[in-house]
Gaussian input, Z-matrix of N, CA and C with variables (Angstrom, degrees):
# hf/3-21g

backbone

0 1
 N
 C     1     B1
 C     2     B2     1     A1
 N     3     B3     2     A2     1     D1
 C     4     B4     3     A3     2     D2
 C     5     B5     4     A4     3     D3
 N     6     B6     5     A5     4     D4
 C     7     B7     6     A6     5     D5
 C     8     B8     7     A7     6     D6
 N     9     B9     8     A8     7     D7
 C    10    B10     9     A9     8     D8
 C    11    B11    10    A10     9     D9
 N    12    B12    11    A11    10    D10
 C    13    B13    12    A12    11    D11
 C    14    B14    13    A13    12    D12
 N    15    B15    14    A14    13    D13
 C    16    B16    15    A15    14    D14
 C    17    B17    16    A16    15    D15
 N    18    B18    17    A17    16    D16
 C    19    B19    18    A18    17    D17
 C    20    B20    19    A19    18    D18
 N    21    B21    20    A20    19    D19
 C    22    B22    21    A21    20    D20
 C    23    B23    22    A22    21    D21
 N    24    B24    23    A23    22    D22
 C    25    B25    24    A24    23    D23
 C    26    B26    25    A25    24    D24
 N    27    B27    26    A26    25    D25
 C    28    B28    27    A27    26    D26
 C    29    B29    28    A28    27    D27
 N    30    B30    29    A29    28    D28
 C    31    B31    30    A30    29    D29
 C    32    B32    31    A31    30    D30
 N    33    B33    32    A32    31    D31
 C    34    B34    33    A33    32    D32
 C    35    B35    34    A34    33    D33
 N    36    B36    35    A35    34    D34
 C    37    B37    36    A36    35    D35
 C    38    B38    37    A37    36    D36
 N    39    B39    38    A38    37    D37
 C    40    B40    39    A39    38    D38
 C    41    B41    40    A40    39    D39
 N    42    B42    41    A41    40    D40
 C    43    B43    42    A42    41    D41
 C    44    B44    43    A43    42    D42
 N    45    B45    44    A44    43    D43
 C    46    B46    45    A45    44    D44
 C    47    B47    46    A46    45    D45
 N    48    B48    47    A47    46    D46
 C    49    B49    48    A48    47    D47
 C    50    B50    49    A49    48    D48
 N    51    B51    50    A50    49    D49
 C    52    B52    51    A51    50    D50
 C    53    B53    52    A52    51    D51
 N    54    B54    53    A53    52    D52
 C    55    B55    54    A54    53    D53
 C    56    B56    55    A55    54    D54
 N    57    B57    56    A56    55    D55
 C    58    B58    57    A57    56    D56
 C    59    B59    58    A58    57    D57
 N    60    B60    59    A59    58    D58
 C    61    B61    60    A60    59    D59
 C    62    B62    61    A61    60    D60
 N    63    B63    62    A62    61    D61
 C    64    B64    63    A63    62    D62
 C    65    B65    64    A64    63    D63
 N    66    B66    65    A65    64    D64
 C    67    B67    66    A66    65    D65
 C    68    B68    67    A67    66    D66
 N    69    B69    68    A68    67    D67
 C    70    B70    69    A69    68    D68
 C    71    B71    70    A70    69    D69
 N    72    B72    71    A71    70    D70
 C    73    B73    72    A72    71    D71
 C    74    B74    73    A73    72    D72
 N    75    B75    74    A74    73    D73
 C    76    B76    75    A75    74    D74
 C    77    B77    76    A76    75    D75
 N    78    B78    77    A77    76    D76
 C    79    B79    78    A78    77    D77
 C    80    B80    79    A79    78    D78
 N    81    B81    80    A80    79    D79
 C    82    B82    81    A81    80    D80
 C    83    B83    82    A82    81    D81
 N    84    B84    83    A83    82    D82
 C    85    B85    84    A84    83    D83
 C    86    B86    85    A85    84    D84
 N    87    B87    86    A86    85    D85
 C    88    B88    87    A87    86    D86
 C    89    B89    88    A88    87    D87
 N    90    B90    89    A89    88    D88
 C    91    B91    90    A90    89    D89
 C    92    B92    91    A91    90    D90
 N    93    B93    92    A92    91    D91
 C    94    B94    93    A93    92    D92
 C    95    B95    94    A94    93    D93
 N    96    B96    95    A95    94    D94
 C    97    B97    96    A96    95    D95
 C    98    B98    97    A97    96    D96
 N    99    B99    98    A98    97    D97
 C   100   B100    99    A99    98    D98
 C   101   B101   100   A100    99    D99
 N   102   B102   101   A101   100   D100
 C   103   B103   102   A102   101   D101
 C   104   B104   103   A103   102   D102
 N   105   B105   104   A104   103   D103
 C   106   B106   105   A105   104   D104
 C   107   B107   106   A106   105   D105
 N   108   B108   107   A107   106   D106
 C   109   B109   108   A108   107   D107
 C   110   B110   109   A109   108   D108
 N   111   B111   110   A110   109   D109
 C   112   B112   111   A111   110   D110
 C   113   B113   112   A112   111   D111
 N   114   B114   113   A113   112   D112
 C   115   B115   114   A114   113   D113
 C   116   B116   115   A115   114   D114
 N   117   B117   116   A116   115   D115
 C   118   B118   117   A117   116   D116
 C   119   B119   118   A118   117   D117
 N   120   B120   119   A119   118   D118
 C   121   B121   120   A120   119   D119
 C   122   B122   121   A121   120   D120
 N   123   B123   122   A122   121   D121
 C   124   B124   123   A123   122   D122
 C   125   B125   124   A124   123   D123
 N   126   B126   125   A125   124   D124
 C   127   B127   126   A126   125   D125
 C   128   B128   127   A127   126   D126
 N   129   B129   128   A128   127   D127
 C   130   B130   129   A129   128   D128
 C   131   B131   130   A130   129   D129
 N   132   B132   131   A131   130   D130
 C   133   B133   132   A132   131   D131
 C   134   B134   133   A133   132   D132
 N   135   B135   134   A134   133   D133
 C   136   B136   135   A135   134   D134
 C   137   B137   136   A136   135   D135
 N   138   B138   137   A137   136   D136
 C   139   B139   138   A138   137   D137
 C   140   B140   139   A139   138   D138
 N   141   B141   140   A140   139   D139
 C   142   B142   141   A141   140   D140
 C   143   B143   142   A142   141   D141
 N   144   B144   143   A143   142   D142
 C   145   B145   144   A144   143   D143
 C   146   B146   145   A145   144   D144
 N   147   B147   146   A146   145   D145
 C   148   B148   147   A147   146   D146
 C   149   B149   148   A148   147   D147
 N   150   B150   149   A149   148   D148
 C   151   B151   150   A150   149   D149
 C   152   B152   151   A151   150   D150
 N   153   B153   152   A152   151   D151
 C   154   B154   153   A153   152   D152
 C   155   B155   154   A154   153   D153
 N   156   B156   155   A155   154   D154
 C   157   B157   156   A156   155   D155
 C   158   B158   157   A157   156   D156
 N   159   B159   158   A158   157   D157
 C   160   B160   159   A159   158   D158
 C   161   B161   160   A160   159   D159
 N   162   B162   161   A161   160   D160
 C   163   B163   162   A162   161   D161
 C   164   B164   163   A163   162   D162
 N   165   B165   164   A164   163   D163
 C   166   B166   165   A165   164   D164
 C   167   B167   166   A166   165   D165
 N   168   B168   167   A167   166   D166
 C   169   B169   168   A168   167   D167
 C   170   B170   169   A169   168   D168
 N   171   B171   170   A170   169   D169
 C   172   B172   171   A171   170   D170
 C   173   B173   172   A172   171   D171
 N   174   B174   173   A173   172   D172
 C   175   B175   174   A174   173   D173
 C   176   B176   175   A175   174   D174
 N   177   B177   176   A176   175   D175
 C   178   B178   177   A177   176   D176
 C   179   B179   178   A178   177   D177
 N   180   B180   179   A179   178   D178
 C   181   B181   180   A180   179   D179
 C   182   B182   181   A181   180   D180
 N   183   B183   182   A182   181   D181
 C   184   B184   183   A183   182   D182
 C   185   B185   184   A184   183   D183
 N   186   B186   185   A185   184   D184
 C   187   B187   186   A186   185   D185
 C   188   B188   187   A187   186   D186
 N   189   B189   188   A188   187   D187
 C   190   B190   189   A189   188   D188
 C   191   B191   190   A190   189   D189
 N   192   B192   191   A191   190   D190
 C   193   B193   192   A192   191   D191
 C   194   B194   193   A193   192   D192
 N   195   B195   194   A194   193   D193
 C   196   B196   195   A195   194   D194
 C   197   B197   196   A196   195   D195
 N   198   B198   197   A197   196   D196
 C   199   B199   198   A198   197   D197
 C   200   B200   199   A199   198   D198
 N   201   B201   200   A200   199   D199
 C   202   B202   201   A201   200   D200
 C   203   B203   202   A202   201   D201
 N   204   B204   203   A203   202   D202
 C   205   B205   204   A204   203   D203
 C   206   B206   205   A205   204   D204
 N   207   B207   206   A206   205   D205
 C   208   B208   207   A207   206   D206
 C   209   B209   208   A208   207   D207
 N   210   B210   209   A209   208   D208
 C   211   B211   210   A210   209   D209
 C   212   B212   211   A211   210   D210
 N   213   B213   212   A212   211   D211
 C   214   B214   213   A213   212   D212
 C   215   B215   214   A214   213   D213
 N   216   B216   215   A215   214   D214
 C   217   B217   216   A216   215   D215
 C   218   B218   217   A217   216   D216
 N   219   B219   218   A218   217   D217
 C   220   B220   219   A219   218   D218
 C   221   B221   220   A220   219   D219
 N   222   B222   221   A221   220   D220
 C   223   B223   222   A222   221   D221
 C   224   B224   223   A223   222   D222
 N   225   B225   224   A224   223   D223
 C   226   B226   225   A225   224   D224
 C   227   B227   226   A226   225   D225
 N   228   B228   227   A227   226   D226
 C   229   B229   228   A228   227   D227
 C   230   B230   229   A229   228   D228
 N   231   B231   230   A230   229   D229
 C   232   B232   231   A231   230   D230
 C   233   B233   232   A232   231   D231
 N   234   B234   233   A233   232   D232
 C   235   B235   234   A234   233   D233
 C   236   B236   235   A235   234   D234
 N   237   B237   236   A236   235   D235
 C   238   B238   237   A237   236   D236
 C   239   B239   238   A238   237   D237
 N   240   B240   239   A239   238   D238
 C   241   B241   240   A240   239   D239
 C   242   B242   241   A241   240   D240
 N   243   B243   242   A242   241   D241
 C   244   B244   243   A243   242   D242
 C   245   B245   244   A244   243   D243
 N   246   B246   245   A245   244   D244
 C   247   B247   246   A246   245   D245
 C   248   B248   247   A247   246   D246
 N   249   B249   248   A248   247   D247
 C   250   B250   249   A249   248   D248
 C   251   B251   250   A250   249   D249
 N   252   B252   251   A251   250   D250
 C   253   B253   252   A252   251   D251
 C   254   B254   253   A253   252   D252
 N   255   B255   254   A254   253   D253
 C   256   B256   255   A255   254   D254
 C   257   B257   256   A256   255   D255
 N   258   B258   257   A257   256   D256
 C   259   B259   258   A258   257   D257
 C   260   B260   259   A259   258   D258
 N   261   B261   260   A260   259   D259
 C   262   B262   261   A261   260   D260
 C   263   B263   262   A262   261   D261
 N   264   B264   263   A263   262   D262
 C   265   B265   264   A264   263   D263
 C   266   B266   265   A265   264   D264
 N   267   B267   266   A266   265   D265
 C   268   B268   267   A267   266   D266
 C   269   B269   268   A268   267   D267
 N   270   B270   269   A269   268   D268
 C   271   B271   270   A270   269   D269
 C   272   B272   271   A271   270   D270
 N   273   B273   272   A272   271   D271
 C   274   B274   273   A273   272   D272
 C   275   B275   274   A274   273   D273
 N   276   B276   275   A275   274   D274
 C   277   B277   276   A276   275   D275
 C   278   B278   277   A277   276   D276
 N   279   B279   278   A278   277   D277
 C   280   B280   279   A279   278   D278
 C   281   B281   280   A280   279   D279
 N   282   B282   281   A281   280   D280
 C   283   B283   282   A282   281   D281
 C   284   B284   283   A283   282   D282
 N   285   B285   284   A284   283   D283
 C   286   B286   285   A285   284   D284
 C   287   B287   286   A286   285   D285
 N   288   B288   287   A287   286   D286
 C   289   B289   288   A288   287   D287
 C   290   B290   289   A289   288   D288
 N   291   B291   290   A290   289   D289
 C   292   B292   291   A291   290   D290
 C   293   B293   292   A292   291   D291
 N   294   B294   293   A293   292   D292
 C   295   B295   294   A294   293   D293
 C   296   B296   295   A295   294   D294
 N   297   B297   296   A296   295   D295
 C   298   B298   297   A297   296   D296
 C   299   B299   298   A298   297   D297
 N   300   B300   299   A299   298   D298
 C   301   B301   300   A300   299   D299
 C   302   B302   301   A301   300   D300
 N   303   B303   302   A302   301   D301
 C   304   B304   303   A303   302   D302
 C   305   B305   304   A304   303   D303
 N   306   B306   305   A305   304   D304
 C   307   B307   306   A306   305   D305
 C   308   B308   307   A307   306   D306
 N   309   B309   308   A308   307   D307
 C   310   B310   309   A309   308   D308
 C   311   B311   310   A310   309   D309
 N   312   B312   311   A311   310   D310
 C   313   B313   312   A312   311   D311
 C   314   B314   313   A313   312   D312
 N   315   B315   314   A314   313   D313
 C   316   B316   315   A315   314   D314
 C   317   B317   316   A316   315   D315
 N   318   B318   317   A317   316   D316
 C   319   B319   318   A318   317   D317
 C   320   B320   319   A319   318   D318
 N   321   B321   320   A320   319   D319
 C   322   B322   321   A321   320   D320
 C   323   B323   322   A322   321   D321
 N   324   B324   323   A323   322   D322
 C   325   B325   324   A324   323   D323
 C   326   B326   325   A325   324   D324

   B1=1.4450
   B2=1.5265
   B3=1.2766
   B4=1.6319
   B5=1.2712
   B6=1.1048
   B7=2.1113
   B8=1.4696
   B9=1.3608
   B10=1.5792
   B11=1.3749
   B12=1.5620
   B13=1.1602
   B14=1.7825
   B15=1.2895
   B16=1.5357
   B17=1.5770
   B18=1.3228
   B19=1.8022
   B20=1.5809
   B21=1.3787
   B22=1.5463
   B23=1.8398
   B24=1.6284
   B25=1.3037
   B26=1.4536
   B27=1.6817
   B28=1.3595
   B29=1.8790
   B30=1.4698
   B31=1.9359
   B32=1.0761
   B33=1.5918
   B34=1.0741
   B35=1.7670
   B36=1.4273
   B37=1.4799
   B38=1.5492
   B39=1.8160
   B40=1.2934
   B41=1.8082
   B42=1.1871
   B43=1.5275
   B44=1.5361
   B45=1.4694
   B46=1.2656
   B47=1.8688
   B48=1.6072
   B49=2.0288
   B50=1.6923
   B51=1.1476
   B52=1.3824
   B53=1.2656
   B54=1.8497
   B55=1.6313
   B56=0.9872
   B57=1.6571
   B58=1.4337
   B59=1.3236
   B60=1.5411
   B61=1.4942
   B62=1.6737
   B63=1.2692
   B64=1.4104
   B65=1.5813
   B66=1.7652
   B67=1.4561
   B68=1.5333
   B69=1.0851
   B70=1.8553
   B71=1.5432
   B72=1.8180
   B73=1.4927
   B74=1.7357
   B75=1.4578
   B76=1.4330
   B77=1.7877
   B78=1.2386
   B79=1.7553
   B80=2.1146
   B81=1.5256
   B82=1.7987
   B83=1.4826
   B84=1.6395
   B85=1.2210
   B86=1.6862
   B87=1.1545
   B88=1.4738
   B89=1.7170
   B90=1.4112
   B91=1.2603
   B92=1.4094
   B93=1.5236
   B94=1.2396
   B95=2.1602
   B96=1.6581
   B97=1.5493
   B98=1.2709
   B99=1.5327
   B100=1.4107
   B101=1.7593
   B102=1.4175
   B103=1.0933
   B104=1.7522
   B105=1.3767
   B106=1.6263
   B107=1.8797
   B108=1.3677
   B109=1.2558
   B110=1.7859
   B111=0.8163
   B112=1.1597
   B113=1.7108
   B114=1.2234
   B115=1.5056
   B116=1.5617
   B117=0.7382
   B118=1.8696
   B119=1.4451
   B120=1.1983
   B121=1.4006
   B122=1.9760
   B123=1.1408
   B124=1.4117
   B125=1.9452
   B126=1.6623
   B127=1.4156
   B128=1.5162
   B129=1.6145
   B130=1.9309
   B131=1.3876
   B132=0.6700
   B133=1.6394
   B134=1.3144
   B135=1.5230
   B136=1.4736
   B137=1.1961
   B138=1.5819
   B139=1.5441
   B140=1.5039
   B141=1.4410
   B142=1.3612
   B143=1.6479
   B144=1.0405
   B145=1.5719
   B146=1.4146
   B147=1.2263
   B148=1.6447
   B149=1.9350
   B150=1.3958
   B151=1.8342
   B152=1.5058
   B153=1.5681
   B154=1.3994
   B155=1.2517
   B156=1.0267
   B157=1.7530
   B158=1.5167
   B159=1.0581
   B160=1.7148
   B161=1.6801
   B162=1.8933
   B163=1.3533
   B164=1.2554
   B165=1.6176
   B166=1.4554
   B167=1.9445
   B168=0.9841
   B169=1.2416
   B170=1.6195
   B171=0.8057
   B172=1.6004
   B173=1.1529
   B174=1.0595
   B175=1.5485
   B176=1.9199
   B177=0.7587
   B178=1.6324
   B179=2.0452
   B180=0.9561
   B181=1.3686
   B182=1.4595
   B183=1.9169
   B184=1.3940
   B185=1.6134
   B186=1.3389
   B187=1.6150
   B188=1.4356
   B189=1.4559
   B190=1.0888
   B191=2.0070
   B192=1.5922
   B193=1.0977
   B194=2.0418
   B195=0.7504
   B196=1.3362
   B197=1.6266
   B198=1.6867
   B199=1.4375
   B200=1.5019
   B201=1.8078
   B202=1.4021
   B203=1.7931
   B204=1.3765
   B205=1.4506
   B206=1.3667
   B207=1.3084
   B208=1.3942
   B209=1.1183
   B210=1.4493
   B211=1.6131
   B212=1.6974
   B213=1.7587
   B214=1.1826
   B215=1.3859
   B216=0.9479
   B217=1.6934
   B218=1.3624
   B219=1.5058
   B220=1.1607
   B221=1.6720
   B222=1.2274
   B223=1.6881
   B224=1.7882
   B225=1.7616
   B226=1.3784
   B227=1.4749
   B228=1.3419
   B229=1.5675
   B230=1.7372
   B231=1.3089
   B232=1.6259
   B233=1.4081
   B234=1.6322
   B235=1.1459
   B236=1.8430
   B237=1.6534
   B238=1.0330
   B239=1.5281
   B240=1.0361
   B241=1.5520
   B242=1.5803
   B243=1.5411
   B244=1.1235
   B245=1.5654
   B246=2.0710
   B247=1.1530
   B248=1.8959
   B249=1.1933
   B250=1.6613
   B251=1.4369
   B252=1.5506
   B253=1.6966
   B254=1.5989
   B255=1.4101
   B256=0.8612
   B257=1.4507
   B258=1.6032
   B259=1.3926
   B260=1.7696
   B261=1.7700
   B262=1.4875
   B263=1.5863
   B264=1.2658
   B265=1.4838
   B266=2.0105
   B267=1.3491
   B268=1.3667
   B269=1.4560
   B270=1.5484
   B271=1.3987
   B272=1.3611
   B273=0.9474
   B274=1.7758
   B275=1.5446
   B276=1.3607
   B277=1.5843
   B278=1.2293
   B279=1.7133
   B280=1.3022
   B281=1.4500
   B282=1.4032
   B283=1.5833
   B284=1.8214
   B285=1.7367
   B286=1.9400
   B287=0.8130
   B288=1.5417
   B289=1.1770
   B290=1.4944
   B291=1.6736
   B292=1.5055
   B293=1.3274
   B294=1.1452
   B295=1.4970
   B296=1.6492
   B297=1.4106
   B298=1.3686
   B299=1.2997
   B300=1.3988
   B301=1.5230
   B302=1.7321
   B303=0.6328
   B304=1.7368
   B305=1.6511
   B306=1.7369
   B307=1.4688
   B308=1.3687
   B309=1.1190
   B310=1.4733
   B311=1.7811
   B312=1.6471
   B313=1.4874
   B314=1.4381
   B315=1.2886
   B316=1.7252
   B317=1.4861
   B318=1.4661
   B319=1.2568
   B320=1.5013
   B321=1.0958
   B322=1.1730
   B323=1.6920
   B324=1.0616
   B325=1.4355
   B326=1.6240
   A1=108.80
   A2=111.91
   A3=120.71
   A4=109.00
   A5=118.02
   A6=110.47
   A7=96.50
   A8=122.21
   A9=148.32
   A10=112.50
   A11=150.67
   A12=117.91
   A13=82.49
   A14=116.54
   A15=127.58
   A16=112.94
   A17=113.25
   A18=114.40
   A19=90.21
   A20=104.11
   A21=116.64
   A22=86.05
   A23=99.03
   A24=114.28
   A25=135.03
   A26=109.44
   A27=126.81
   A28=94.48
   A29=90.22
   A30=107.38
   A31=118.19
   A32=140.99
   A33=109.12
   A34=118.95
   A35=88.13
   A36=85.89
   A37=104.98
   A38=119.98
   A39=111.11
   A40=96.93
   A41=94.08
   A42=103.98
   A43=127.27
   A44=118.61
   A45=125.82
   A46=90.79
   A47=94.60
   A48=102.94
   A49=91.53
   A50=99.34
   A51=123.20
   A52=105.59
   A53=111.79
   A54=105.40
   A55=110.75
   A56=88.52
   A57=125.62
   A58=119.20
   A59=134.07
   A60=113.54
   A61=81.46
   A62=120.39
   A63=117.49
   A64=110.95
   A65=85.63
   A66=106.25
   A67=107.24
   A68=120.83
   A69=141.80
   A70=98.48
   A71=109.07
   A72=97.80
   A73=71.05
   A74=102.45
   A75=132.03
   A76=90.89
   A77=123.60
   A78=94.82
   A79=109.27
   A80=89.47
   A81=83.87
   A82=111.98
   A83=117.19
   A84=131.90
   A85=117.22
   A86=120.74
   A87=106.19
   A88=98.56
   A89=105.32
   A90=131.50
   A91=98.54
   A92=119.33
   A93=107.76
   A94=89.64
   A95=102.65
   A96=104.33
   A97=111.39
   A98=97.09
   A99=106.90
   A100=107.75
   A101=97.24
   A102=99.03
   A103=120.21
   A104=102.83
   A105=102.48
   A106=118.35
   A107=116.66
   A108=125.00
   A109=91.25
   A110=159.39
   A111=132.02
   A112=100.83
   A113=112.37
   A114=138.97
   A115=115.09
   A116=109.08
   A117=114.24
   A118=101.25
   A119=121.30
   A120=123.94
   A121=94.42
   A122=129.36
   A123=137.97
   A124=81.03
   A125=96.06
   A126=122.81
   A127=135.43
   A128=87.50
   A129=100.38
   A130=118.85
   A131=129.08
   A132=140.61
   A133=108.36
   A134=104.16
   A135=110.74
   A136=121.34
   A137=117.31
   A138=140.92
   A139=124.17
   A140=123.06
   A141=124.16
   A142=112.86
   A143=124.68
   A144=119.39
   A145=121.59
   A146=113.67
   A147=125.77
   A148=85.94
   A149=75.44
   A150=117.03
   A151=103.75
   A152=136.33
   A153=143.77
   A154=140.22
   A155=108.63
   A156=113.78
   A157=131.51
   A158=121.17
   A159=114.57
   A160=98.04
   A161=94.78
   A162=102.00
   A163=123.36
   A164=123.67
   A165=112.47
   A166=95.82
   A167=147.55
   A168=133.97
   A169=127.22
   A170=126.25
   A171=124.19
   A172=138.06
   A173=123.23
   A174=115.27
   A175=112.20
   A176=107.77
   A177=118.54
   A178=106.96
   A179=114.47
   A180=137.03
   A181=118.24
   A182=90.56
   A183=81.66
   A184=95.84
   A185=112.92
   A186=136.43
   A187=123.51
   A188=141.92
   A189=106.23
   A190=91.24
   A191=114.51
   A192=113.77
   A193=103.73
   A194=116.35
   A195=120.85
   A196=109.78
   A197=115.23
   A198=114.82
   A199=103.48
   A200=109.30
   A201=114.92
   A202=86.74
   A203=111.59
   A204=120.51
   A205=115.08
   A206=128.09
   A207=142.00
   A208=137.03
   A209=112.28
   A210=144.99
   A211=82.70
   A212=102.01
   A213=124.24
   A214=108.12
   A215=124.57
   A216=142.62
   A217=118.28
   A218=106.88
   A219=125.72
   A220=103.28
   A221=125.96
   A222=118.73
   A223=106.50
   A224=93.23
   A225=89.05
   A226=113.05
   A227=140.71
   A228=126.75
   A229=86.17
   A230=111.88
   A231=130.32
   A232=89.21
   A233=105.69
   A234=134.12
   A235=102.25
   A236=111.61
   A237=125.67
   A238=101.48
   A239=143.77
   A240=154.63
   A241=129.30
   A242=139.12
   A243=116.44
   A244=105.27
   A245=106.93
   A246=91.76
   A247=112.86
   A248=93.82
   A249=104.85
   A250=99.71
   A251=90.87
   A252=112.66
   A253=110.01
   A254=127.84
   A255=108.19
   A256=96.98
   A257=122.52
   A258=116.97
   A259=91.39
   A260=86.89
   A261=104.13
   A262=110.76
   A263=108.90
   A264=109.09
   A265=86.10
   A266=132.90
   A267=140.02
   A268=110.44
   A269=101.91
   A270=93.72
   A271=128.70
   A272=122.70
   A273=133.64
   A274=94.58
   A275=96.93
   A276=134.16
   A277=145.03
   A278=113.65
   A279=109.89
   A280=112.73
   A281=124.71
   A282=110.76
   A283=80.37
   A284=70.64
   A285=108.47
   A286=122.83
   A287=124.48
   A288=113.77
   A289=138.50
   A290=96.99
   A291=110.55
   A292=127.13
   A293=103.19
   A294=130.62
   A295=105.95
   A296=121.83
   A297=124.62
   A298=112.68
   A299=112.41
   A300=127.29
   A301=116.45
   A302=128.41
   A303=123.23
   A304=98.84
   A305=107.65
   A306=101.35
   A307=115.70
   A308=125.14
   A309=131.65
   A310=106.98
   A311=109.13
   A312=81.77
   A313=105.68
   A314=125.74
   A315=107.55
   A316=95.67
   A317=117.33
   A318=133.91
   A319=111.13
   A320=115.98
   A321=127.03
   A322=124.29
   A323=125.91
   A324=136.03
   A325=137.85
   D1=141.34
   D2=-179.34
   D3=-83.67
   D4=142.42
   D5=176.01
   D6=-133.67
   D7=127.60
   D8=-169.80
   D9=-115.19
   D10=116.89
   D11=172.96
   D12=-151.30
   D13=154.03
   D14=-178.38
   D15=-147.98
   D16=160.14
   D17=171.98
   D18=-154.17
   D19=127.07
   D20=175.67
   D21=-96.16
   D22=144.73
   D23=143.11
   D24=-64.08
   D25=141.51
   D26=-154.96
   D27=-31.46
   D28=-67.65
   D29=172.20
   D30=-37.11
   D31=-19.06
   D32=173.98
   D33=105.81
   D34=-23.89
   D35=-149.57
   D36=-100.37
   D37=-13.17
   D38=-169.15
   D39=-159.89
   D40=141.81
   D41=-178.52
   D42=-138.27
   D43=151.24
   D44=-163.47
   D45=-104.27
   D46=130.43
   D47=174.77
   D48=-132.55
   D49=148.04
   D50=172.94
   D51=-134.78
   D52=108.96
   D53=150.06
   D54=-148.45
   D55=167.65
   D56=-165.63
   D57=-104.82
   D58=129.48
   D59=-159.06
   D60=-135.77
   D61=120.68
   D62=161.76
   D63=-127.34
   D64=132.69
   D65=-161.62
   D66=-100.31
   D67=-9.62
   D68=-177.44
   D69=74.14
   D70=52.73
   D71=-164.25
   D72=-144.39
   D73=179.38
   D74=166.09
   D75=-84.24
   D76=-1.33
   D77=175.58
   D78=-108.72
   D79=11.42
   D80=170.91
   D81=-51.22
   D82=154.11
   D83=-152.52
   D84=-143.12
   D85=105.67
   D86=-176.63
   D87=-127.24
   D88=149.25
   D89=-128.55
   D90=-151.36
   D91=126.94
   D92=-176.83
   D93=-139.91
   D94=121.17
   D95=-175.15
   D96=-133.09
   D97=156.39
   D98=175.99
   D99=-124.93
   D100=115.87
   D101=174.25
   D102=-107.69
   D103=173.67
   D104=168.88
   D105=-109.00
   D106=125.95
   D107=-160.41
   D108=-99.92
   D109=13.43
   D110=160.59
   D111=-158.01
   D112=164.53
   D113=175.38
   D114=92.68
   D115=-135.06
   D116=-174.31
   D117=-69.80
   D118=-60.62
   D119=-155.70
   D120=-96.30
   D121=28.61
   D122=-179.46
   D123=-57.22
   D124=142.22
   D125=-177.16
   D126=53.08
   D127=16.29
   D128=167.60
   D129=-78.35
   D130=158.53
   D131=169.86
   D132=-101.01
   D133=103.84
   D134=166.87
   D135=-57.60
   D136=-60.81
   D137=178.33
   D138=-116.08
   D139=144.33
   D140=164.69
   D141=-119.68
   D142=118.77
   D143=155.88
   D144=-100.63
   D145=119.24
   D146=-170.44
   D147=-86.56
   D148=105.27
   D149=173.10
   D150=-66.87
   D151=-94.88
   D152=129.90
   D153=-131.51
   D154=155.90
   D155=170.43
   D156=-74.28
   D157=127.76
   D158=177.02
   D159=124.80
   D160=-174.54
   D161=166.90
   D162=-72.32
   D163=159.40
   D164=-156.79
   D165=-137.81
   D166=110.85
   D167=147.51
   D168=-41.22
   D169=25.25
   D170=157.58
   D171=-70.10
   D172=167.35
   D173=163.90
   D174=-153.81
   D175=138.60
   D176=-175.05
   D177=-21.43
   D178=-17.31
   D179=176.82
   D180=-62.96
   D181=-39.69
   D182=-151.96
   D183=-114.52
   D184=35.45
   D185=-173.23
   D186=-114.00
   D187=102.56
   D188=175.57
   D189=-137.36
   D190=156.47
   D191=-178.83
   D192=-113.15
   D193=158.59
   D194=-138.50
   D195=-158.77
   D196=111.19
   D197=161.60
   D198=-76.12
   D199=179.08
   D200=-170.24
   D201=-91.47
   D202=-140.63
   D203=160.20
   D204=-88.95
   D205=-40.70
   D206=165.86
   D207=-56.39
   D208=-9.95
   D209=-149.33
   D210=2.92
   D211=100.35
   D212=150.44
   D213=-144.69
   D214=11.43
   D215=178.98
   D216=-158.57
   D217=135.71
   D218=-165.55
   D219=-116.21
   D220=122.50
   D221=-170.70
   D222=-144.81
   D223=140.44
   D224=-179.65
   D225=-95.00
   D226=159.54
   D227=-169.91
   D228=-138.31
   D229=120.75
   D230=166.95
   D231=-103.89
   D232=148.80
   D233=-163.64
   D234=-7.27
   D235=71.74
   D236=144.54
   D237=79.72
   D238=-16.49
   D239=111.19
   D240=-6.60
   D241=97.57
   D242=-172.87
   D243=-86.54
   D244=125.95
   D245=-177.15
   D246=-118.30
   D247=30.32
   D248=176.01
   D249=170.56
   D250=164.72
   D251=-154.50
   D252=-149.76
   D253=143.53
   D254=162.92
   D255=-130.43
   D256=153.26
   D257=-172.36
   D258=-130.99
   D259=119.08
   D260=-158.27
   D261=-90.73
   D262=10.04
   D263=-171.49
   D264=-102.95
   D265=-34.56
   D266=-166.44
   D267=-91.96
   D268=-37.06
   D269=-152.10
   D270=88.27
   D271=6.41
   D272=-176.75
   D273=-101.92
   D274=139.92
   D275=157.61
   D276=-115.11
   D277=115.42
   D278=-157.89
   D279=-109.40
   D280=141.66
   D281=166.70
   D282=91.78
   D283=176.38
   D284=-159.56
   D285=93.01
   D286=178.46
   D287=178.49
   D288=96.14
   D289=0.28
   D290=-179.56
   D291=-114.88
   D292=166.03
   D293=-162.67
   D294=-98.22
   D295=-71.63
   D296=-172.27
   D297=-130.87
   D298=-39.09
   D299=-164.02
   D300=-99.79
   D301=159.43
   D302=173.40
   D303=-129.61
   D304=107.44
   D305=175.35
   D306=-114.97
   D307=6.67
   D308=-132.51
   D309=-73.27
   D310=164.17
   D311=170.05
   D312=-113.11
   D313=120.04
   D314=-168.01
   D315=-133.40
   D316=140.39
   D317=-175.81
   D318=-66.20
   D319=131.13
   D320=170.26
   D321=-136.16
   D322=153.39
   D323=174.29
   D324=-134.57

């Protein structure tokens, strides 16, 4: 099963996507991006964080993508956990990269 989930900023202008592509293989793929929704470059991908590889027990439920209060960060939260971030005013990326556990330390506000 594929799992899709996104939150555009208030502006308009940039958004956090998380997906999940399961292939019933060792090559499923989860993907955590920030793209830009409007102007010239509308539907580029600024950033990717490789979320994980493999089969995944999730389900669209247990996904949600998420501005901060400031919308200066964009963060994905697996089972209610934030496990990557992108901070859209820097350009820095936090988290990914896992296997089973989500430890990361990523700023939030």
């Amino acid at each position: 099963m594929d799992i899709f989930d996104s939150a555009v900023r208030t502006k308009g202008d940039l958004a956090g996507v998380f997906q999940y592509e399961d292939t019933a293989t060792q090559e499923a793929t989860a993907y955590f991006y920030l793209h830009q929704t409007e102007g010239d470059q509308a539907g580029s991908v600024l950033g990717a964080i490789h979320v994980r590889s493999g089969q995944w027990a999730i389900t669209e439920a247990d996904v949600a993508v998420r501005w901060d209060s400031g919308e200066h960060r964009v963060g994905l939260f697996v089972f209610g956990a934030l496990v990557a971030a992108f901070d859209a005013t820097t350009g820095a990326k936090y988290g990914g990269g896992y296997s089973k556990d989500f430890n990361a330390e990523i700023p939030w506000s």
